[in-house]
C-alpha positions, 0 to 999 in steps of 0.5 A: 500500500505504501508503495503504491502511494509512494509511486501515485505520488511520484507520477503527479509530481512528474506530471505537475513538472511537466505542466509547469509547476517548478521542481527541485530536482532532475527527471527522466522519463520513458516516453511511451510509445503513444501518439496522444504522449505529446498531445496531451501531456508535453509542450516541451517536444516539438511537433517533429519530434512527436511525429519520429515517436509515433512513428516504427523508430519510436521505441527506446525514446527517453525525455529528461528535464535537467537541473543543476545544484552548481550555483549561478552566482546570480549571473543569467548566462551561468543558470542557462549553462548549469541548464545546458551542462545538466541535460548532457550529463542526463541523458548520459546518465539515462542511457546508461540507467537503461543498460545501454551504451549510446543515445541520439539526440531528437530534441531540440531541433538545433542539435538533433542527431535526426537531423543529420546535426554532427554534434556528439561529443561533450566537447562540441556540444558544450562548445556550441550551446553554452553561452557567454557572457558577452553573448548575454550583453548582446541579448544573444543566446547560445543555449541551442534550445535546451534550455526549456520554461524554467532554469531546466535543460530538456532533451529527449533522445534515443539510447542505442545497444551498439553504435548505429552506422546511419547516425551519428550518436553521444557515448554515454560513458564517454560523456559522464567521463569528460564531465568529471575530468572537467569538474562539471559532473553534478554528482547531487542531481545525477539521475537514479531512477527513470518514470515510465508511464502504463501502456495506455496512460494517455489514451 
């Protein structure tokens, strides 16, 4: 009975996340297969993305709405790279939760491995979503559409067993490696647990 509360709980909990109340801490979520997901529930996946879900390569596709506990000192473009860092690390962290090894990018579009993007190292990646400081003075942004409604970066993506030949793709492990050489792993908001919704739940 207990756990059972425990889970309900944690599913509305999830669902407020989603639906614009704020949370304090990292999720990851199974995307079900299911075209009704995005229509009903998700303003955070694109239409595109929506259609690559409902379609036959829809399966193994993960969504991870990231914060950081590495304070921003109060400077804006600090919180939108502790966001950025964060959703890397997330869905590195995803994948591996998943017994898998690689993960594709889908959203957001601007980095999205579907879309032939050749972004997939840790290295690149932050290179071209982080911002500057100079680029906030100049009311410009180099986030690449990670950051979502709040302080939060989302991405959703695909994990892979092996390492695709018609894609390129992140090595997880490879990911979570560069972060702690670097001094950017969040070891307090890393993920442990991934939510995955009944088949049917949005029915």
């Amino acid at each position: 009975m207990k756990k059972t509360l425990f889970l309900t709980l944690l599913m509305a909990s999830t669902l407020f996340l989603f639906t614009g109340c704020v949370n304090h801490k990292t999720y990851a979520v199974k995307v079900p297969y299911e075209s009704n997901y995005c229509k009903s529930k998700y303003k955070l996946i694109n239409q595109s993305t929506c259609a690559y879900i409902s379609s036959k390569e829809g399966k193994d596709i993960y969504l991870i709405d990231a914060i950081s506990s590495f304070s921003d000192y109060g400077f804006v473009h600090m919180g939108i790279n502790n966001a950025v860092t964060a959703a890397l690390q997330a869905a590195a962290e995803t994948t591996l939760l998943t017994g898998k090894s690689y993960f594709a990018i889908i959203s957001p579009t601007a980095i999205s491995n579907m879309n032939n993007v050749l972004i997939n190292t840790p290295e690149d990646y932050l290179k071209n979503c982080t911002t500057s400081m100079g680029t906030v003075l100049s009311l410009g942004s180099r986030n690449c559409g990670v950051k979502g409604v709040r302080k939060n970066g989302v991405i959703t993506f695909k994990v892979y067993d092996e390492r695709p030949h018609d894609i390129l793709v992140y090595d997880a492990n490879e990911v979570i490696q560069y972060y702690k050489d670097n001094d950017l792993y969040d070891d307090e908001e890393r993920v442990k647990d991934i939510i995955t919704f009944k088949e049917g739940a949005f029915k």
